[in-house]
N, C-alpha and C positions, 0 to 999 in steps of 0.2 A: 396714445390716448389713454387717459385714466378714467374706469368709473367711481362716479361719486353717488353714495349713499345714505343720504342723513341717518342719524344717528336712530331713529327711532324704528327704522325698514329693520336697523339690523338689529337689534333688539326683539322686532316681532321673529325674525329668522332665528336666532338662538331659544326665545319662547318655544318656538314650535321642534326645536330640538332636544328639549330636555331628558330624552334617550339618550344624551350624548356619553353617558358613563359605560352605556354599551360597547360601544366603539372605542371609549378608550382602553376596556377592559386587553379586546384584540390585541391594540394598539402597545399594550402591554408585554404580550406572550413576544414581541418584537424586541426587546430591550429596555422599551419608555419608563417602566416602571420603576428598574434598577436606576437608570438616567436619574429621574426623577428624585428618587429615594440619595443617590449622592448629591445631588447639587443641594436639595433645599435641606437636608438632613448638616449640613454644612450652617444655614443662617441662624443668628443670635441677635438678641435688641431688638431694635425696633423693625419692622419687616413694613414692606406696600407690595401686595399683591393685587395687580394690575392685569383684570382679564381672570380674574378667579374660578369663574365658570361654575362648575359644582364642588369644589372644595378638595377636587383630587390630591393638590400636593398636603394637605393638614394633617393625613399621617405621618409624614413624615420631617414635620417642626419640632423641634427640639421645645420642652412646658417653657423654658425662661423666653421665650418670642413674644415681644407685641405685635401683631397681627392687624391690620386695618386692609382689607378686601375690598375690591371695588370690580363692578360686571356694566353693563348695559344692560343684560339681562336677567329682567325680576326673578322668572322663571328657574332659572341659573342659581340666582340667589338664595331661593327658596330652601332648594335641595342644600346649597352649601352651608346654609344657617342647619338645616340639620342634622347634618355631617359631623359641624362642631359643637354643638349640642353634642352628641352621640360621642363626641370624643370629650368633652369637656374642657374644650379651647376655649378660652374668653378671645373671640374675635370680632372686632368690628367694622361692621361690611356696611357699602354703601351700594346704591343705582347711581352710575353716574352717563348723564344725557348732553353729551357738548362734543361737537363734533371735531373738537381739537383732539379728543382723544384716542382717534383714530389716524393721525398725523404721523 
């Protein structure tokens, strides 16, 4: 049996998480970080970061990346616009509400 959640439940549920760099900090002293830091420290061109949340991986983009972020959550978003801000990434991020993209 699967549950189904439209797109907007979950949205209000990452809103109300936006501590979540708390936990990934944790989540970090585990490996994730380093994880993190090789995979995307790797992409070049044009990038779609899918699920961007609060902009954790934007340290570690290499400046020649285009960048276009996409969240369901505003909240999420908020923080990650000023992350890059704060880093001086030209990224363009979107809220995207369509329940295909949780497929």
């Amino acid at each position: 049996m699967s549950a189904e959640f439209p797109s907007h439940d979950i949205a209000e549920k990452y809103n109300r998480f936006v501590r979540y760099d708390y936990f990934e900090s944790v989540l970090g002293f585990l490996g994730l970080r380093t994880l993190r830091q090789s995979v995307v420290s790797q992409a070049s061109g044009k990038v779609l970061e899918v699920a961007v949340g609060t902009g954790q991986n934007f340290h570690y983009y290499r400046s020649d990346c285009e960048i276009i972020a996409v969240d369901v959550s505003s909240g999420m978003l908020k923080i990650a616009r000023e992350r890059a801000a704060s880093l001086n990434l030209n990224v363009r991020m979107a809220i995207v509400y369509h329940p295909f993209f949780f497929c």
